[in-house]
C-alpha positions, 0 to 999 in steps of 0.5 A, spaced: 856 364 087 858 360 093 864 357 094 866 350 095 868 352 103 861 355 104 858 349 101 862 344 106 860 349 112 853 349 110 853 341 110 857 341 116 852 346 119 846 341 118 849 334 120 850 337 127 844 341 127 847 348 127 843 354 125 847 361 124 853 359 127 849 356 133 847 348 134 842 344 138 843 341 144 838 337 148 839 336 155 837 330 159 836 332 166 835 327 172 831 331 177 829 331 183 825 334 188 822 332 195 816 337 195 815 334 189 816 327 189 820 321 192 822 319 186 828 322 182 826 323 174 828 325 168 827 332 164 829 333 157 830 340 154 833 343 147 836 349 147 841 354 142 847 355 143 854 358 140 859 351 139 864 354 143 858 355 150 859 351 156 854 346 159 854 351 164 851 356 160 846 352 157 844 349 164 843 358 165 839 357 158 834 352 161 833 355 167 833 363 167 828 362 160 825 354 160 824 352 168 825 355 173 826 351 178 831 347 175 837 347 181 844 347 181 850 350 184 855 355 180 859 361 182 865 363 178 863 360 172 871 360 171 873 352 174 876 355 179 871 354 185 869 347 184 861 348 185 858 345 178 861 338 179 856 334 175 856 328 172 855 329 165 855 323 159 856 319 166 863 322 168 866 327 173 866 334 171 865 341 171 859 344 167 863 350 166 869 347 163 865 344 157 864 345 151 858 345 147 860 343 141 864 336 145 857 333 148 852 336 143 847 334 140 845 331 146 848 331 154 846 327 159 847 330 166 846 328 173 849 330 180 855 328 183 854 320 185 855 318 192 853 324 196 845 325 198 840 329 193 837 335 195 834 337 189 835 336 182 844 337 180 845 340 188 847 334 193 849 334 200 856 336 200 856 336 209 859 328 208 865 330 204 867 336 207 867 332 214 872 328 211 877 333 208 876 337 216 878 330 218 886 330 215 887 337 219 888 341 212 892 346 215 899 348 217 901 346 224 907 349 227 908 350 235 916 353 233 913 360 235 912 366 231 918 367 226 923 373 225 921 372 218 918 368 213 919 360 213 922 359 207 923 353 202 927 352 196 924 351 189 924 343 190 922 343 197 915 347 193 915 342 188 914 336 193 907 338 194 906 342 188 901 339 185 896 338 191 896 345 192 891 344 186 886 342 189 879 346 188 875 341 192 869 340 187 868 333 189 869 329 183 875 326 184 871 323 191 865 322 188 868 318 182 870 313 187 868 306 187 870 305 195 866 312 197 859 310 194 859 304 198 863 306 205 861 313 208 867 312 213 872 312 207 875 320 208 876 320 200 881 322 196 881 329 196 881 329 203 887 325 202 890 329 197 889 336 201 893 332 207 899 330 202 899 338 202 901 338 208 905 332 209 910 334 205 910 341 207 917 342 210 915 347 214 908 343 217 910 340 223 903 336 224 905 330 218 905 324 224 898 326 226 896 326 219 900 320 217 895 317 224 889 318 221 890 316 215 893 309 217 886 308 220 881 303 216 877 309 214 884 312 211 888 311 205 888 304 205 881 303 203 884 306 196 884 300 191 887 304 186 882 304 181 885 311 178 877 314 177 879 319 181 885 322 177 881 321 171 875 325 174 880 330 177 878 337 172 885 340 175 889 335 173 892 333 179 895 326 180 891 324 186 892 317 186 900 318 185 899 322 191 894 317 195 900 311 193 905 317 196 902 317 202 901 310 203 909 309 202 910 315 207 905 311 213 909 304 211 917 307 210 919 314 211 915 317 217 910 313 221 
């Protein structure tokens, strides 16, 4: 005879399309292909899937067994190399941090806005990476070769903590208001990624980053709208370190 929990879990089982532990996900896919029209589309496909699967794995589900000429990026599958930011359910976020059992019975997935469209959920991330080179990402220092490692002390570390997350998806850029309308805007992880360095005690190329930055195209296009901190899938505070660095160009360095 079944029990009282068995009964429960089988209603539940029903009223989210469950079959065998496993749910019903239908995937509305916005598709585009240059070879095969100029116009985007939309494409609908249902899969089964465990609950706790990700929308990453469903996507693989829809491309190795229903059509295989969906394309999107991926790579470790893991939310560490950023490549499978998408818009999913019209927000910034990882597929592969998703679960299925949050979106289902249906999701709605899209490419990253703000960027041109290749094909389907792969856009053209050139753009994006210009204005991340633009910020010199990288440590300067002339002082010559060290005798030993250029230490710092545990609060030195923590000033730029947090930026040091950044993973480069482009979600935080590309949920951005200002960057959809202004190509010349580096975008926030561009300034995220030089508040890395400005803060660095042992970087000695904060002025000319400071320089740039005070350009129009730097962080006073930002008007704080904090998309980009909720689209971040790190975590990071990026609009508390955009308002840091503006303080840094207006009071402390500049």
């Amino acid at each position: 005879m079944a029990t009282a929990a068995d009964v429960l879990q089988s209603s539940d089982r029903q009223r989210v399309g469950e079959s065998d532990g496993r749910m019903s996900l239908t995937l509305k896919i916005r598709r585009f292909n240059p070879e095969v029209s100029e116009e985007p589309w939309w494409d609908e496909f249902t899969v089964q899937m465990e609950p706790t699967d990700r929308l990453l794995d469903a996507l693989h589900e829809v491309k190795w067994r229903l059509d295989g000429t969906l394309a999107l990026r991926r790579s470790c599958a893991h939310g560490v190399c950023g490549s499978d930011a998408m818009l999913i359910n019209g927000r910034n976020a990882l597929a592969c941090k998703v679960l299925v059992q949050d979106v289902a019975p249906k999701a709605t997935v899209e490419p990253i806005r703000g960027l041109p469209v290749l094909k389907d959920l792969i856009v053209d991330m050139d753009p994006f990476f210009e204005g991340y080179k633009s910020v010199l990402p990288f440590l300067v220092n002339d002082e010559g070769e060290p005798d030993k490692e250029r230490r710092q002390s545990p609060e030195e570390r923590a000033r730029f903590d947090d930026t040091t997350k950044c993973i480069l998806c482009a979600a935080c850029t590309t949920s951005c208001p200002i960057f959809w309308g202004d190509d010349t805007y580096v975008g926030p992880a561009a300034i995220v990624n030089a508040h890395r360095f400005i803060f660095d005690s042992r970087d000695r190329g904060d002025r000319e980053r400071l320089k740039i930055l005070s350009e129009k195209t730097g962080v006073f296009r930002c008007r704080t709208t904090f998309n980009c901190t909720d689209a971040c899938p790190r975590g990071i505070q990026v609009t508390q370190a955009i308002q840091e660095v503006k303080r840094a160009i207006l009071f402390d360095r500049f």
